[in-house]
C-alpha positions as CSV (number, residue, x, y, z in Angstrom):
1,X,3.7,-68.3,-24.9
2,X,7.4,-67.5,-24.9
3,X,8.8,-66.0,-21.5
4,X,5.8,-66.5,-19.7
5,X,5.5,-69.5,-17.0
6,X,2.0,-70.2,-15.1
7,X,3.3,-71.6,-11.1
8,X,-0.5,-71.7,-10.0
9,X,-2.6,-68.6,-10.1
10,X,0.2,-66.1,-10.5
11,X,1.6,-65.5,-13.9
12,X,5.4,-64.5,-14.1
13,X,5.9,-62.3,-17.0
14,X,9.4,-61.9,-17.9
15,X,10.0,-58.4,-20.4
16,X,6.0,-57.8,-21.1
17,X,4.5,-54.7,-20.9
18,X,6.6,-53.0,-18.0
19,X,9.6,-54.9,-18.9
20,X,11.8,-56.9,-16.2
21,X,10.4,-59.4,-14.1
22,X,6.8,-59.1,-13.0
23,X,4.4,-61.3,-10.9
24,X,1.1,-60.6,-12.2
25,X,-2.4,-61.8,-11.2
26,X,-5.2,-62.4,-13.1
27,X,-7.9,-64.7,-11.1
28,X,-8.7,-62.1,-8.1
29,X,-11.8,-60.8,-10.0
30,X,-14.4,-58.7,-8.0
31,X,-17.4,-58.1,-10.4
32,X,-17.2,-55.6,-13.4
33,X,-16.8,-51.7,-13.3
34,X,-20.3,-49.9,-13.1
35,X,-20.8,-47.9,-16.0
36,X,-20.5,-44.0,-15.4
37,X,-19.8,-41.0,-17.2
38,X,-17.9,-41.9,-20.5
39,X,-15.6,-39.7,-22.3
40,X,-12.6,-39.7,-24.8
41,X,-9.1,-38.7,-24.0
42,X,-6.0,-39.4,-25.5
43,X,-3.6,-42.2,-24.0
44,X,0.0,-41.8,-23.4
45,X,0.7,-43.7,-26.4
46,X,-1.0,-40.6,-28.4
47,X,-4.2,-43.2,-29.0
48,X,-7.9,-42.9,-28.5
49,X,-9.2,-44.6,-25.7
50,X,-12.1,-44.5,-23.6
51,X,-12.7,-43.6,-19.6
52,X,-14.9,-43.7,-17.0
53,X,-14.7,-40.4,-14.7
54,X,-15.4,-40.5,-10.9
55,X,-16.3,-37.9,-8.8
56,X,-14.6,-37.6,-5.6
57,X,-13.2,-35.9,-2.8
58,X,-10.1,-36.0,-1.0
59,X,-10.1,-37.0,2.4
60,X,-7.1,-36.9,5.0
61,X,-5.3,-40.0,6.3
62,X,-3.4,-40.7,9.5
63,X,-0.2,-40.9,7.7
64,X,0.4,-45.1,7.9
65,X,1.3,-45.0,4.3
66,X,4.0,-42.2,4.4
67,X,5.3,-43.7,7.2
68,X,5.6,-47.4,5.7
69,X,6.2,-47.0,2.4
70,X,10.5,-46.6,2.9
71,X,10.3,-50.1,3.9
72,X,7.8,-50.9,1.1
73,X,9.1,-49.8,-1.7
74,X,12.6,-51.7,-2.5
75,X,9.8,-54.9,-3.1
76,X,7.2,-52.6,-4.9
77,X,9.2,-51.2,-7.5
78,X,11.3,-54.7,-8.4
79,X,7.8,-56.3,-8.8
80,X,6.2,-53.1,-10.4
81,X,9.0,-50.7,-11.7
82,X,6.5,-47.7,-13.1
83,X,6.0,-46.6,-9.9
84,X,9.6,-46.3,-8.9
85,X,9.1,-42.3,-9.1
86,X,5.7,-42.0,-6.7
87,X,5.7,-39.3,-4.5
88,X,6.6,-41.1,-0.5
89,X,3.0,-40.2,0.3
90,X,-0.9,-40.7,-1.2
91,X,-3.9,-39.1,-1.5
92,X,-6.5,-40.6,0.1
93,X,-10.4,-40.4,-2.4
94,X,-14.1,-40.9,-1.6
95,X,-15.7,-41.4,-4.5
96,X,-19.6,-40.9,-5.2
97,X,-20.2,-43.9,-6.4
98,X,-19.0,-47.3,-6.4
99,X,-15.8,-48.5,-8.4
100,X,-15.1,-52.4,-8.5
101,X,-12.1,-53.1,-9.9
102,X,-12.4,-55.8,-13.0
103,X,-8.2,-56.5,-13.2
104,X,-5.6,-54.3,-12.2
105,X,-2.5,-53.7,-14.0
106,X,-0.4,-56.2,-11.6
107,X,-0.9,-57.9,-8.3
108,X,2.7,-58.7,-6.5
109,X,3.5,-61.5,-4.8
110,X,3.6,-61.5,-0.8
111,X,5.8,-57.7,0.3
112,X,7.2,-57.9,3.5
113,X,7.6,-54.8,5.2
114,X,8.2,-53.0,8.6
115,X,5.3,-51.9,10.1
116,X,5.5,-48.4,11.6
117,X,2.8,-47.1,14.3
118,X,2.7,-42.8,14.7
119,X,5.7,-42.9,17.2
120,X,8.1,-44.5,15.4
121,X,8.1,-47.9,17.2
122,X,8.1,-50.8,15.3
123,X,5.7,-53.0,15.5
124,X,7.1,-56.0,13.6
125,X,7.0,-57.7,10.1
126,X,4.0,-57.8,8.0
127,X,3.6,-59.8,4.3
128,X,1.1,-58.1,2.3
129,X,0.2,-58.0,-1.7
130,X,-0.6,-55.2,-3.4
131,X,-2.0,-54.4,-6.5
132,X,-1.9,-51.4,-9.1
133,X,-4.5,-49.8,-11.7
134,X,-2.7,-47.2,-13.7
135,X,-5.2,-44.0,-14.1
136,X,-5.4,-40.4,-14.5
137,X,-6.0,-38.2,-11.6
138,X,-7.4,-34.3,-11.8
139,X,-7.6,-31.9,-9.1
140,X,-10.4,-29.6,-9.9
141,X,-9.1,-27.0,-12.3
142,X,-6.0,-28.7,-12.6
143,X,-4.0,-31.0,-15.0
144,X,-4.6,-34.7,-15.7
145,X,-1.1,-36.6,-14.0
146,X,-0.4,-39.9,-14.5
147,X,-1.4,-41.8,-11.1
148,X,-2.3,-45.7,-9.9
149,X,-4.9,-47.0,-7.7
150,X,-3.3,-48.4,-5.0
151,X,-5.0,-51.5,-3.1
152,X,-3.4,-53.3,0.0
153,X,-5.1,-56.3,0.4
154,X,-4.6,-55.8,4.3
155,X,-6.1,-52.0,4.6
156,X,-9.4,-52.0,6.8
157,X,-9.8,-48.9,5.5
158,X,-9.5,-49.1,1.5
159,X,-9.3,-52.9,0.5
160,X,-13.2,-53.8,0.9
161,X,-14.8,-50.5,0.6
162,X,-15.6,-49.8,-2.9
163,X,-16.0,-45.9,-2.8
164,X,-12.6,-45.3,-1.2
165,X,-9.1,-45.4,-2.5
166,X,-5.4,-44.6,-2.0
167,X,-4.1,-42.9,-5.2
168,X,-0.1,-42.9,-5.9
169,X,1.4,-40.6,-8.0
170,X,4.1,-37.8,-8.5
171,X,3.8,-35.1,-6.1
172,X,1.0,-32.9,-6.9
173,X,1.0,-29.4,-5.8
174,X,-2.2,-28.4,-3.9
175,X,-3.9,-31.1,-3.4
176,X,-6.0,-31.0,0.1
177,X,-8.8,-32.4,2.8
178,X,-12.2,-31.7,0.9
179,X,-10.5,-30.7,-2.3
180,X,-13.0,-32.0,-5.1
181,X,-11.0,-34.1,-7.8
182,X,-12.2,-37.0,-10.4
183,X,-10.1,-40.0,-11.5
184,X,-9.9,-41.2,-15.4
185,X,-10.0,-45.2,-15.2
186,X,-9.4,-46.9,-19.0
């Protein structure tokens, strides 16, 4: 396969789909997505595609992200460039039901990054992966915007629990604690 190398689990994809360099993972598989409620809806490419809606709610954080992610992103967006233009914040989902994650979009290598507590004090250097599921996320009554699923593989929080998840995205106006919204997976 031209421009495409295999150095031991970890693909490097040079020019695919996002273009530029690109350390993708594809042997982290937890077991299939759960079937759920199935529905059509057009992809940005102006194709047909399926998704799976869940249910969820949005639940409030204690701000670790927001307060990380300056030092984060540089690495995240060489390693992942569609996100360059996320909003410096997430929103935080419960979702009914269990999603597992079959293969996300790309898995980065290790990020180092500073690690912030509430105060400000720094609390030293952490190496973490991350990986990313490009979706669609709609606040009830609201517009579908383009948004990933955002799991760090160090979160207590998010990374085992399969009915919680930090969602990245432009910033999207209104969007609160105990707000009802539902997430388009492909």
């Amino acid at each position: 396969m031209e421009g495409r190398t295999k150095t031991g689990d970890i693909d490097n994809i040079r020019g695919g789909r996002f273009g530029g360099p690109l350390f993708c993972s594809g042997s982290f598989l937890p077991p299939p997505i759960p079937l759920a409620e199935k529905v059509t809806f057009f992809a940005r490419a102006g194709l047909e595609a399926m998704a799976t809606i869940y249910n969820a709610v949005v639940f409030g954080g204690i701000g670790v992200f927001s307060k990380n992610i300056k030092y984060q992103m540089p690495h995240l967006v060489w390693q992942f460039p569609d996100i360059k233009d996320i909003h410096p914040g997430s929103i935080n989902v419960q979702l009914e039901g269990p999603l597992h994650v079959a293969r996300y979009d790309c898995t980065t290598l290790p990020i180092p990054w500073l690690h912030v507590d509430d105060s400000g004090e720094i609390l030293g250097w952490q190496f973490e992966r991350f990986s990313f599921l490009e979706i669609q996320f709609e606040p009830m009554g609201g517009r579908l915007h383009r948004a990933w699923i955002m799991d760090c593989h160090h979160s207590a929080t998010f990374h085992k629990d399969p009915t919680r998840f930090e969602i990245i995205s432009e910033k999207i106006a209104g969007v609160a604690n105990g707000q009802r919204c539902r997430l388009h997976i492909p």
